[in-house]
N, C-alpha and C positions, 0 to 999 in steps of 0.2 A: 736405545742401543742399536736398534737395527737403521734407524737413519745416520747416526753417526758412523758406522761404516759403512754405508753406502756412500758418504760425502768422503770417507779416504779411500774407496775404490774409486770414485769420477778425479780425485784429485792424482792418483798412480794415472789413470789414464790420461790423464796432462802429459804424463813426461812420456809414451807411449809413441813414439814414429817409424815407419819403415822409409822416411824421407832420407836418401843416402848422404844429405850435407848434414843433417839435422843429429843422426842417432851418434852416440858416442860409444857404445858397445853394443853385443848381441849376444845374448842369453836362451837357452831353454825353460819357457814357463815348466812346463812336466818335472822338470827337475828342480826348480828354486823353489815351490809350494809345496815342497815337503822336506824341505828344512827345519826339522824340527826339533831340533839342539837349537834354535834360534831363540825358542818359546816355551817351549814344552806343550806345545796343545795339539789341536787337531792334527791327525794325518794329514790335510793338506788343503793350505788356505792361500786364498791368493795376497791376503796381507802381508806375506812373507816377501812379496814382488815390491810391495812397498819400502820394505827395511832393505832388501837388497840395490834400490834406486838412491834409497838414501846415502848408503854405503858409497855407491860411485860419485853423488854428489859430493861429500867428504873427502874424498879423496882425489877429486879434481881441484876441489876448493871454488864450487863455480855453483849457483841457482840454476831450479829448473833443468838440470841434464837428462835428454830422453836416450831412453835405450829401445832400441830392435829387436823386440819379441818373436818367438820362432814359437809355435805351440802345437802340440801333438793333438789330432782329432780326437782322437780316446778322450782327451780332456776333457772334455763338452758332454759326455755324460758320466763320467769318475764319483762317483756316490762318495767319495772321499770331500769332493768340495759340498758345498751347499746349493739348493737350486739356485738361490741367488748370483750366487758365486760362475754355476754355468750361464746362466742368463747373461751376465755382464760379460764372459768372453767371447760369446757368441755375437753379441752387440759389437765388442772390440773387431773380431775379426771382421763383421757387417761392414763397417765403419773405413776398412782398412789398415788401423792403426796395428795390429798385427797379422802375423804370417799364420796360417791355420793348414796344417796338412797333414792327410791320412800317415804318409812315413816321413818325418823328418830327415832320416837318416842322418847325413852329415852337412845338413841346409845351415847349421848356427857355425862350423866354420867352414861354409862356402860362400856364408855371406862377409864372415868377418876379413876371409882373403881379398874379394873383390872389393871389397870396402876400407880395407887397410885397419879395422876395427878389434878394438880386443874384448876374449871371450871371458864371460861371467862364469865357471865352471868348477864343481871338485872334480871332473871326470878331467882327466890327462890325456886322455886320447893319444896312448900310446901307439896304436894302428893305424895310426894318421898320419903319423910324422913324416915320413917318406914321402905324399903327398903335399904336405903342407911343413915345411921348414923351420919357419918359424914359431911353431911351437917347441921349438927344443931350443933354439939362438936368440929368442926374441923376450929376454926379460919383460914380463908388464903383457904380455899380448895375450897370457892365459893365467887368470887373476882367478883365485877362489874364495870364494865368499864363506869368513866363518865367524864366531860367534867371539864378543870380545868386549869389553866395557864400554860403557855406553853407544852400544847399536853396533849390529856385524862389522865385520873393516875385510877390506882387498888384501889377498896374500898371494904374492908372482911364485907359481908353482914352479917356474925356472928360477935359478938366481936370486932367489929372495925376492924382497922390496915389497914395496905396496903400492909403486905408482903406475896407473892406468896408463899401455902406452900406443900409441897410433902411430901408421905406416901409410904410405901412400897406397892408392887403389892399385893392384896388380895389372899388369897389362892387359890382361883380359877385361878388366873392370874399369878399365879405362875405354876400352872399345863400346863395352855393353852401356855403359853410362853416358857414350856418346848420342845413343839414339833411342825413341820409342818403341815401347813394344802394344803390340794389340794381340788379345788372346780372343779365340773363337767366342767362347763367352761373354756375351753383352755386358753382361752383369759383373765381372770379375773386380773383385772389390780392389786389384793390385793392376790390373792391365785390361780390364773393360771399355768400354768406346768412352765413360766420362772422365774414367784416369787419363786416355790421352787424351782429351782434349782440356786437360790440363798440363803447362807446361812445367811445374814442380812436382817432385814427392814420388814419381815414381821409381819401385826399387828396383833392383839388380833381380833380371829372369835366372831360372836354372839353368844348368847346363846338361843335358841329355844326349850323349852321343855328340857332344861336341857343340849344337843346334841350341840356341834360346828357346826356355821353353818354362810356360806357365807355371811353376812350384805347386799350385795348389788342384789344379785339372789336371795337371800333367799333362798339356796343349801344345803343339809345335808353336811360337808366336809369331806372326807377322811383325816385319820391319813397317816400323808408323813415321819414319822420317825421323829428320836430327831432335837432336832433344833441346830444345830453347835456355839459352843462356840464363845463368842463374847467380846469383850473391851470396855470400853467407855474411851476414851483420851480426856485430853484437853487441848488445846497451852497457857500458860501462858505469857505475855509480860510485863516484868517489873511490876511486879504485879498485871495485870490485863487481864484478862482469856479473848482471843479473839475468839477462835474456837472449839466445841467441835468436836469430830470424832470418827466412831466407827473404830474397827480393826476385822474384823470376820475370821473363818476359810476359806482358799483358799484366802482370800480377800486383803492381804500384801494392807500397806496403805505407801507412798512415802510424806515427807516433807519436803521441803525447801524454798529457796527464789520463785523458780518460777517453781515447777516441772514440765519437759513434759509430754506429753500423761494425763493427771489429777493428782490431786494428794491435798495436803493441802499447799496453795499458803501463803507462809507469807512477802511477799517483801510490801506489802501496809501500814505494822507495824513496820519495822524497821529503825533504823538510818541508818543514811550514811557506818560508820563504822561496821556495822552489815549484810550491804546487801553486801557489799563485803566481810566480811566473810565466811557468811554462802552460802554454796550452792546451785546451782540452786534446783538441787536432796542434799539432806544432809542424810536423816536418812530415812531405812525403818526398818517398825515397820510390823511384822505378828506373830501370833502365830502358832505355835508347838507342835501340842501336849498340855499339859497343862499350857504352857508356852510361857506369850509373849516377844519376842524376839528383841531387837533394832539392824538393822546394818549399821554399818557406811558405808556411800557410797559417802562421801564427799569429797573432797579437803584437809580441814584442821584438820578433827579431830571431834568425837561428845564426849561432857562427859557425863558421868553418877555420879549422887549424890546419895550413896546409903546411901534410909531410909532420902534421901529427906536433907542428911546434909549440912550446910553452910560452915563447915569446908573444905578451897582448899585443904587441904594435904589429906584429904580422897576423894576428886574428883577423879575419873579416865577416861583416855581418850582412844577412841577407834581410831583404824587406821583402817580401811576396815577391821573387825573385828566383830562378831556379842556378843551378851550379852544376857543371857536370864534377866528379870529385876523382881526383887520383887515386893511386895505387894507397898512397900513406895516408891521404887526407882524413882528419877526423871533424865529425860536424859536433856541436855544442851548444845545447838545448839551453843550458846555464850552468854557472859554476861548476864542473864536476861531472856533470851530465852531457856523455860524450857515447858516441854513434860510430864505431868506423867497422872495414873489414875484420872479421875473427883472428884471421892470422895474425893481425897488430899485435895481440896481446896473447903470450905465452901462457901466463897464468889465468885463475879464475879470481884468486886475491881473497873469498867470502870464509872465513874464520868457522862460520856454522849456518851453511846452505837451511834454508828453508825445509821443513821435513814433509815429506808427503805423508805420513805417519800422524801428522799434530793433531787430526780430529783423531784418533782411535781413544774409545774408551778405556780403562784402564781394566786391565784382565779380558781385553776385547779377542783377542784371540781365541782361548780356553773357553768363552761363551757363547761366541758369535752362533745367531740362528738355533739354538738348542733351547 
């Protein structure tokens, strides 16, 4: 019992990023683990984080959707979870994958403003609105998570609806996402000397009197220089968008059936005839300069669709060969199995997203750790 939820707490932590291309909403943990018209069990479990991920994946209609976790310090010793249960968010926050801070306050929509992001929430945050707009004009931008035949589902607290909806970064989050920050602290698992010198993933500082500033120290931060040009990709399969991935500078991203060393694993999504095509390693993707670049490093060949056409006679195939690719261009692994920018494709297209839920035992809730 106790290993089978621990493999759907590491698999909730899959969809777990504060990467600002990456996350598709932002949530308060404190609040979704005690959702408990979800279950009827424990005071408050972090599995519930799992039914609520599922939730947004359903209703994108997309695999693997990560959401931006905001978590309140109190949490990490709440005798309401399990020790287990504090241990893995304490790892999570370690890790980065989420936000950990003595006052939250109003950090889950001051992230989802800067980010253009919509909030997971039953609270309405009627004392906000003044400040933040869009939660009273912005159908889909404050989504509440409630209990409903087969697994929660999104309900738009404005306007009805159920569809998750995004905005661009607000101007300030346009400015802030232009550049690096560096916090006093070595260590800071969101803006530490190792976060900048990496050129992806890092998220949106507070705002303190105006001043960027560390969320979780509460740090004035130092400007680290511009923030290194980035991609957002995502694997198409047969119509239906399985992975997103960013592509940053220095950061070459490697995709195929089963790359070594990491990379973007697609053999769990393909047919028979397709996993012997495509290769282990098939395509790396990095940018150059202002240009992202696809090279074949395959076996049999990648194509490229430019401008995303259907037409075979305009396909073109690369032999270990590199390509820098346009705005539309989509690259094609094989039949079906296509690669381009996110924005190409409006939808997610997937009928019944993958669940981060599928190892839990059954009555895993109600028993866990007792």
């Amino acid at each position: 019992m106790r290993f089978e939820i621990s493999k759907v707490l590491d698999a909730i932590e899959g969809r777990l990023t504060t990467d600002p291309k990456l996350a598709r909403a932002v949530l308060d943990l404190a609040e979704v683990v005690r959702y408990v018209d979800f279950d009827g069990g424990r005071p408050a479990t972090l599995l519930r984080l799992g039914m609520v991920v599922d939730a947004l994946g359903r209703q994108l209609a997309e695999e693997n959707v990560p959401v931006y976790v905001v978590v309140h310090r109190a949490l990490l010793s709440d005798a309401d979870l399990t020790s287990n249960e504090r241990m893995v968010v304490r790892r999570w926050a370690d890790d980065g994958v989420v936000e950990v801070l003595p006052n939250p306050g109003e950090r889950v929509l001051e992230v989802a403003d800067l980010l253009g992001l919509p909030v997971l929430s039953r609270s309405r945050f009627d004392n906000a609105v003044g400040r933040y707009p869009w939660l009273a004009d912005q159908p889909g931008r404050l989504l509440a998570p409630v209990p409903a035949a087969g697994g929660p589902a999104l309900v738009a607290q404005v306007g009805g609806g159920h569809e998750p909806t995004s905005a661009a970064p607000s101007p300030v989050g346009v400015q802030l996402l232009g550049r690096m920050w560096r916090c006093p602290d070595p260590e800071c698992s969101s803006f530490g000397s190792m976060r900048v010198g990496r050129s992806g993933g890092q998220p949106p500082p507070t705002l303190r009197t105006g001043m960027p500033t560390c969320p979780r120290h509460d740090e004035r931060l130092t400007d680290a220089g511009h923030r290194p040009r980035a991609e957002l990709l995502s694997v198409r399969i047969d119509g239906m968008v399985r992975r997103r991935f960013v592509v940053a500078a220095d950061e070459p991203v490697v995709v195929g059936r089963a790359p070594e060393g990491g990379g973007i694993i697609l053999g769990q999504w393909l047919t028979d005839e397709a996993r012997r095509w495509i290769s282990r390693s098939h395509v790396r993707f990095e940018l150059q300069g202002s240009e992202l670049v696809a090279h074949d490093v395959s076996t049999n060949g990648t194509g490229v669709r430019p401008g995303g056409s259907t037409d075979d006679d305009q396909r073109e195939t690369l032999k270990r060969q590199a390509r820098p690719l346009g705005p539309t261009d989509v690259v094609e692994l094989y039949a079906g199995v296509q690669i381009g920018r996110s924005r190409l494709w409006q939808t997610g297209g997937v009928a019944n997203p993958t669940s981060v839920m599928a190892e839990a035992p059954t009555m895993a809730i109600r028993i866990a750790d007792r």
